[in-house]
N, C-alpha and C positions, 0 to 999 in steps of 0.2 A: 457656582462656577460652571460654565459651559465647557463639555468636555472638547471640542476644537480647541480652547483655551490650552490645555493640557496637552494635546496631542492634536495639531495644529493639524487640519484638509488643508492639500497644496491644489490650489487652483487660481485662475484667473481671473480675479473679478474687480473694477475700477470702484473700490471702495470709498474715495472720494466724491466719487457723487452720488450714492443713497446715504438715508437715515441711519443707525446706530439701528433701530428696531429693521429696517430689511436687510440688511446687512447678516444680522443675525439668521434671520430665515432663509437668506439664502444661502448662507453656510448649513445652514438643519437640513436645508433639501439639497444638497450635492452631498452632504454626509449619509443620507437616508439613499439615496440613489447608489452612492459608493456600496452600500451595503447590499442591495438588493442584486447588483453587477456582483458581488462576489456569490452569493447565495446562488445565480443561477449558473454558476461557471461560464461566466463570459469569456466569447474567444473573438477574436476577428472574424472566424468563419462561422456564426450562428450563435453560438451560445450555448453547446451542446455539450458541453468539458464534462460537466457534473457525470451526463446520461457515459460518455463515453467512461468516466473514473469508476462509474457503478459498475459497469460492463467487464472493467477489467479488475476491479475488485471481486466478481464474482467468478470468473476466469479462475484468477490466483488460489480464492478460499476451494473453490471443485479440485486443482490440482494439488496442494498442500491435504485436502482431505483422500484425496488416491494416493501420495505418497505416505501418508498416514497408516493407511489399511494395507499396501506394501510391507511397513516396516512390521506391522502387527504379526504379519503373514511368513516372516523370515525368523530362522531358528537363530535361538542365541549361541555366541561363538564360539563359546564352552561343549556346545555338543556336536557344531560341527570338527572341531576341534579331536572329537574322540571318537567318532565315522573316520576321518579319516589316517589316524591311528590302529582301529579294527583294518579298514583296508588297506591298510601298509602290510601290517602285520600276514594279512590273507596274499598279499601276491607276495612277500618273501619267502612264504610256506610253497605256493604255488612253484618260485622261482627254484628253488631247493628241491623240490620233487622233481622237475624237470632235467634239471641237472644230474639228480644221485639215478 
């Protein structure tokens, strides 16, 4: 079974007047071409889809991996949590001296 059979290429082609054998081959080569138009990221403007989705795939992973090394770089919120508890604690001392 020919997979066009199964999942039918939609295109144009006056099937009544070739043979059953080019028929077939010309379904195989609009199937073969369909494929090779997606492999290079075809666009109306060149063809260049692929080059530009790599570009911005590598874009995204450079920024995902900075905000990565960010998050590594930032204290957990347990101790900032008790900084500023000691500095509470330091300018109520502070405020109390001032006053007495």
């Amino acid at each position: 079974q020919l997979r066009h059979e199964r999942q039918p290429v939609m295109f144009f082609e006056p099937h009544h007047l070739l043979d059953q054998e080019t028929c077939d081959f010309v379904t195989l080569a609009v199937e073969e071409r369909l494929k090779l138009l997606l492999l290079m990221g075809y666009t109306k403007n060149g063809g260049d889809g692929a080059a530009k989705l790599r570009a911005e795939y590598m874009e995204l992973k450079k920024k995902a991996e900075e905000m990565e090394e960010r998050l590594l770089g930032m204290r957990p919120l347990e101790y900032t949590d008790d900084m500023l508890a000691q500095q509470k604690e330091s300018y109520e001392g502070t405020v109390t001296q001032l006053r007495g």
